[in-house]
C-alpha positions in Angstrom: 3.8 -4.3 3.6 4.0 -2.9 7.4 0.9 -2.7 9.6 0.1 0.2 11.7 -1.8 0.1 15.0 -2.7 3.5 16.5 -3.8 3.5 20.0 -5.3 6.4 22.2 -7.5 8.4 19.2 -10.1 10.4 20.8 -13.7 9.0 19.6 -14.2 12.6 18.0 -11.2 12.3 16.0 -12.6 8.5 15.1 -15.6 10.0 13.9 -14.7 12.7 11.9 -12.0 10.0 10.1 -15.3 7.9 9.3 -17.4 11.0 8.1 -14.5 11.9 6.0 -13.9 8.3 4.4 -17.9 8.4 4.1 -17.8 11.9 1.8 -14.4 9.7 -0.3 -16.6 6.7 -0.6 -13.6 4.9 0.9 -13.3 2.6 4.1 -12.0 4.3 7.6 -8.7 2.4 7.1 -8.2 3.5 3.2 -9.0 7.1 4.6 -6.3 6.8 6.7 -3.8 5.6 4.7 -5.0 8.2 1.9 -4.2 11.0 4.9 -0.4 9.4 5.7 0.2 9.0 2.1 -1.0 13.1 1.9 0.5 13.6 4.5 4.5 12.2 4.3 4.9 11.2 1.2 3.4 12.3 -2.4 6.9 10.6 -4.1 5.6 7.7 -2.2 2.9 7.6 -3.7 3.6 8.2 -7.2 6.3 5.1 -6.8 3.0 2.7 -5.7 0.9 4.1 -8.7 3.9 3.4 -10.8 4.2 -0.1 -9.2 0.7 -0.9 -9.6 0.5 0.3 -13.1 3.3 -1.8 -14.1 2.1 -4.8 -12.1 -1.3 -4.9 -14.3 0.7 -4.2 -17.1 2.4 -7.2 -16.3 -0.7 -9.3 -15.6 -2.5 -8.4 -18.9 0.5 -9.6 -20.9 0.1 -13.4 -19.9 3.4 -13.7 -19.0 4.7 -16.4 -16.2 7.0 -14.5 -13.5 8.9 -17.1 -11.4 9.2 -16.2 -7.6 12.7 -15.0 -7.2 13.2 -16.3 -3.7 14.4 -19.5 -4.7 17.0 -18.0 -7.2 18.7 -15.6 -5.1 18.3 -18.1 -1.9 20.3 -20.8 -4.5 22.4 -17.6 -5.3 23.2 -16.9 -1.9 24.0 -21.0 -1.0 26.9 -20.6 -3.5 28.9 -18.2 -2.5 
């Protein structure tokens, strides 16, 4: 996943970001990426619930996933 550095925020605009992730009972940086998520993209977001739920629907089955990296790299060396 990308990182995202913002530079230049006022300290108000700071603070009011920390009093809001305060009243959410979330971290400054989970508030923020709550507002972007808000913000640009509820389809977005519905794909990563969807992801997530099917990744710990994955992980409560017991079932061994094998990194796909090598097969598509072997995949790729054979063409």
């Amino acid at each position: 996943m990308a990182q995202l550095l913002v530079r230049d925020i006022s300290d108000k605009l700071v603070s009011a970001l920390k009093k809001r992730a305060k009243q959410n009972g979330r971290s400054a940086e989970a508030e923020h990426r709550h507002i972007l998520e808000a913000a640009l993209g509820p389809r977005v977001s519905a794909a990563w619930k969807e992801i997530d739920r099917l990744r710990d629907e994955l992980a409560e089955s017991g079932r061994k996933f094998s990194d796909s990296t090598e097969i598509i790299r072997r995949d790729r060396d054979n063409r």
